[in-house]
VMD Tcl script that draws the C-alpha trace (Angstrom):
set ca {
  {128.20 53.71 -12.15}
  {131.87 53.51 -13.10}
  {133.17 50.24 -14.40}
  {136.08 50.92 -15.90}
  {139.21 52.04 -13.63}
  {142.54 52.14 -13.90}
  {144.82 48.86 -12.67}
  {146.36 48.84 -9.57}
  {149.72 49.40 -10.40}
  {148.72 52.28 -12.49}
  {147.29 53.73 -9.14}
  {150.36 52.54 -7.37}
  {152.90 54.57 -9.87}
  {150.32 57.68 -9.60}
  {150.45 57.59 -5.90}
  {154.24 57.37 -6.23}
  {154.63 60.32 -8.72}
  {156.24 58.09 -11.90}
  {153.38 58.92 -14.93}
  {153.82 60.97 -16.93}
  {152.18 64.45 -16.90}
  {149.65 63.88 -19.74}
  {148.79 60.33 -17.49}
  {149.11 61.58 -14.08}
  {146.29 64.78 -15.21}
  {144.15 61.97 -16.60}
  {144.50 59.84 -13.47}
  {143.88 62.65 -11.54}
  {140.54 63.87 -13.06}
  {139.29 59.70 -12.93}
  {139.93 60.14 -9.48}
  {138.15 63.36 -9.00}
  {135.15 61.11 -10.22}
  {135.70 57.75 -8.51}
  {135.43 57.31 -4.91}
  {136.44 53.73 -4.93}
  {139.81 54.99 -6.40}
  {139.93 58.20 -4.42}
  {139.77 55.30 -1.11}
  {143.06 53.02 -2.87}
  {145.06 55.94 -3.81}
  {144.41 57.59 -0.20}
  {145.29 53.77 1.36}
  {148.56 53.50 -1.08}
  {149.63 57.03 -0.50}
  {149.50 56.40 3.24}
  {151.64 53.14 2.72}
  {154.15 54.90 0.51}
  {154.30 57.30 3.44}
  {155.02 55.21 6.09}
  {157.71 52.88 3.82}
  {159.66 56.36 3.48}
  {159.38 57.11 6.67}
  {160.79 53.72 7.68}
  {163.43 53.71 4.96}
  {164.42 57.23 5.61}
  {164.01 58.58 9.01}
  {163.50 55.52 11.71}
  {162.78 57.73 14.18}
  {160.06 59.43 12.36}
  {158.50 55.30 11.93}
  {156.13 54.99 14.61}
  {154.61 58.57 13.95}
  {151.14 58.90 12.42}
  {151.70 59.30 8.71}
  {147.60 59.91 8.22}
  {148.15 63.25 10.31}
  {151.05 63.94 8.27}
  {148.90 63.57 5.08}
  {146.45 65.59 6.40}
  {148.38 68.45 7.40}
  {149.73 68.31 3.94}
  {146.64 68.59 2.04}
  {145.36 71.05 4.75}
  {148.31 73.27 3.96}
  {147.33 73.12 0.03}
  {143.33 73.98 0.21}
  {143.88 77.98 -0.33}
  {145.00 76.82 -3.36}
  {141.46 75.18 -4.27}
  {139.51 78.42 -3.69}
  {138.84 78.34 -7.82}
  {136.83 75.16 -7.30}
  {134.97 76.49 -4.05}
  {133.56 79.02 -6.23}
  {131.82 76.98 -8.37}
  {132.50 74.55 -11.08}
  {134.52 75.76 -13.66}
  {132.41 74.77 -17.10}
  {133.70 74.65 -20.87}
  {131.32 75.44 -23.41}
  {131.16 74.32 -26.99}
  {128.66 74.72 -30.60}
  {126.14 75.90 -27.31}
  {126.90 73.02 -25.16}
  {128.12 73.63 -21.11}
  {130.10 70.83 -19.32}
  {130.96 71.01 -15.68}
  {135.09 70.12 -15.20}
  {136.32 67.91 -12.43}
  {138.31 69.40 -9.69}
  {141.52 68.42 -11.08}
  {140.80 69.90 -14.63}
  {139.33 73.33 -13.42}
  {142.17 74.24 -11.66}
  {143.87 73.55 -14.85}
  {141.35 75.54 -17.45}
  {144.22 77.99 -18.06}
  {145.80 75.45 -19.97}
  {143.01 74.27 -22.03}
  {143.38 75.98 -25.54}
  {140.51 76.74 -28.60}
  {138.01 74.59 -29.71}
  {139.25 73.28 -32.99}
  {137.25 71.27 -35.67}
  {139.07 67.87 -36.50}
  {137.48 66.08 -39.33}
  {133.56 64.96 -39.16}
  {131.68 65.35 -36.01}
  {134.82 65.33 -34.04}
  {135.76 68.81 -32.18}
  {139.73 68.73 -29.94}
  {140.94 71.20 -27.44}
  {144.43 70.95 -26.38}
  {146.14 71.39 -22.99}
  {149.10 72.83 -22.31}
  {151.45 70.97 -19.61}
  {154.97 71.63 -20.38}
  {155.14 67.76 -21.90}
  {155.99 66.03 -25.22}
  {152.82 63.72 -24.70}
  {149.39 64.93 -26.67}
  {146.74 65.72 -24.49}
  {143.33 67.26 -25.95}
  {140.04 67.41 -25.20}
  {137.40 65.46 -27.33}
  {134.03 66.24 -28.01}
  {131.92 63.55 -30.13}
  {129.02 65.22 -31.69}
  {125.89 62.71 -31.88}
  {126.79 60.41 -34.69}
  {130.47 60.72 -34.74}
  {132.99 57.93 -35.47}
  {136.79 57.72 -35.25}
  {138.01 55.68 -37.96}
  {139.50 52.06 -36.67}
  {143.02 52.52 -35.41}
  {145.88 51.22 -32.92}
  {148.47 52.95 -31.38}
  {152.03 53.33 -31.79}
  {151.87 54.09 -27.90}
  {149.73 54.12 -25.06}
  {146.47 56.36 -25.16}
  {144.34 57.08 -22.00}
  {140.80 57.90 -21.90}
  {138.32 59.21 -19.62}
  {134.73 59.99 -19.78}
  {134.08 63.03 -18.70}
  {130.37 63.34 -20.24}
  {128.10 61.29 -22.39}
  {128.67 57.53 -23.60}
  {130.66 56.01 -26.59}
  {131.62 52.74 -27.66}
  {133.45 50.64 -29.27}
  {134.01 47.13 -30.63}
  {134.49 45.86 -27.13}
  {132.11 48.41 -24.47}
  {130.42 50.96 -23.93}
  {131.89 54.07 -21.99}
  {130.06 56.36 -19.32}
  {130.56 59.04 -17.64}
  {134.08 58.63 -15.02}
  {135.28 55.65 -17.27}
  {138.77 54.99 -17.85}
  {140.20 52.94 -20.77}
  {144.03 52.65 -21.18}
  {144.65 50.98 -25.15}
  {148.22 50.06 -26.65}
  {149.06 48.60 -29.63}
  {147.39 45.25 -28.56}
  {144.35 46.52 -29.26}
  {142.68 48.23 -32.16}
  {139.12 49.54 -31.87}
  {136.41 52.54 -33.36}
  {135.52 54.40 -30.81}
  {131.51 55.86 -31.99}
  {128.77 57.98 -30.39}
  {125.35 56.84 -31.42}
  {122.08 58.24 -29.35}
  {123.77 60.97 -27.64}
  {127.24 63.20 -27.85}
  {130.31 62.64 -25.29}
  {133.10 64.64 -24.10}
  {136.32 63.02 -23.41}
  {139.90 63.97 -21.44}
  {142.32 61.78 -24.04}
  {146.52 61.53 -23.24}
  {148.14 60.09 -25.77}
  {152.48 59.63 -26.34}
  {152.90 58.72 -30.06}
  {150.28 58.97 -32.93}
  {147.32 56.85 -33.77}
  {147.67 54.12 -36.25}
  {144.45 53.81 -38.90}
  {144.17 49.88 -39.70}
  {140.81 49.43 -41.65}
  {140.06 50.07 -45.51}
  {140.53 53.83 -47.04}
  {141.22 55.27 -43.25}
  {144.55 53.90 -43.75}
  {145.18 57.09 -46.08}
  {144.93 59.05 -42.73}
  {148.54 57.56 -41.55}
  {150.72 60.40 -43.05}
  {149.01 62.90 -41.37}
  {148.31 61.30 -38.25}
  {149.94 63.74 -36.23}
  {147.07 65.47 -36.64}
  {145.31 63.44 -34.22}
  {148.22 63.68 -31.78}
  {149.49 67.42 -31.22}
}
mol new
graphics top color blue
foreach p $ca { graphics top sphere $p radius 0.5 }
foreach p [lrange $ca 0 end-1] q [lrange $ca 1 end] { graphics top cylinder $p $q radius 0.2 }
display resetview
């Protein structure tokens, strides 16, 4: 079961269009996954609709903005024909994950497989944004040294379990960190793949790991 969602007002500003890219495809894909956020965005998208249709046209008020909504999304579905075909899957060192909805009709922009440093693997995705977006796969055993963030970093769960300091992370989790907060994420009895968004590098806090800072950047592009 999914525990860990994103706050309402995050859902409010993704229903309204103001994240940025590398947040709103995050967002997105945790929504793929969660039906209780899939029912507030669809309840907040149908408010947003009818305050615009208030604000905007007053004649338009006392139309049925769930129809309009409808006939939106209707009009878009030839454009989901990838995802009717099956589930687009990644594979990796032998391994196949499934993709959400949101990220399969997006696996054009996923790039390589590239090995980071230990049991950590990163595949980025191109979206036209200055934000760092990647892929992360956790082999069994992996740890990412203790860190903070200059910025905000988004995570989702897309496969497999982690923790940290403060949880543990399943599949469909979402965990939104800022500089408040410093924490090593670790796999321990099995692996985990995660969607990660990030908009400034990672900070390394604890012991020799602190000799990572120069060439943070590393972890962000």
């Amino acid at each position: 079961m999914i525990k860990a969602h994103p706050s309402d007002a995050m859902l409010y500003q993704y229903a309204a269009g103001d994240l940025s890219p590398a947040l709103s495809l995050v967002m997105a894909t945790h929504i793929d996954m969660c039906k209780h956020c899939q029912q507030k965005v669809s309840e907040l998208e149908e408010r947003l609709c009818e305050k615009h249709l208030v604000n905007e046209s007053p004649a338009l008020a006392n139309h049925d903005c769930q129809r309009m909504l409808d006939a939106i999304f209707a009009s878009e579905a030839p454009e989901q024909i990838i995802c009717d075909q099956g589930p687009a899957m990644i594979t990796l060192e032998g391994k196949r994950f499934h993709l959400p909805a949101t990220l399969a009709n997006n696996a054009d922009r996923i790039g390589d497989w590239s090995h980071m440093v230990g049991k950590l693997w990163r595949a980025p995705l191109s979206i036209g944004s200055d934000d760092s977006i990647n892929l992360i796969y956790m082999e069994q055993g992996a740890q990412v040294p203790e860190h903070t963030h200059r910025g905000v970093e988004a995570t989702l769960v897309l496969n497999g379990t982690f923790n940290d300091e403060f949880d543990s992370y399943h599949d469909g989790d979402f965990i939104l960190l800022d500089a408040s907060r410093k924490h090593s994420p670790q796999t321990q009895m099995e692996d985990c793949l995660t969607l990660a968004a990030l908009d400034a590098p990672l900070h390394f806090t604890s012991g020799i790991s602190r000799l990572l800072n120069p060439f943070s950047s590393l972890f962000f592009r």
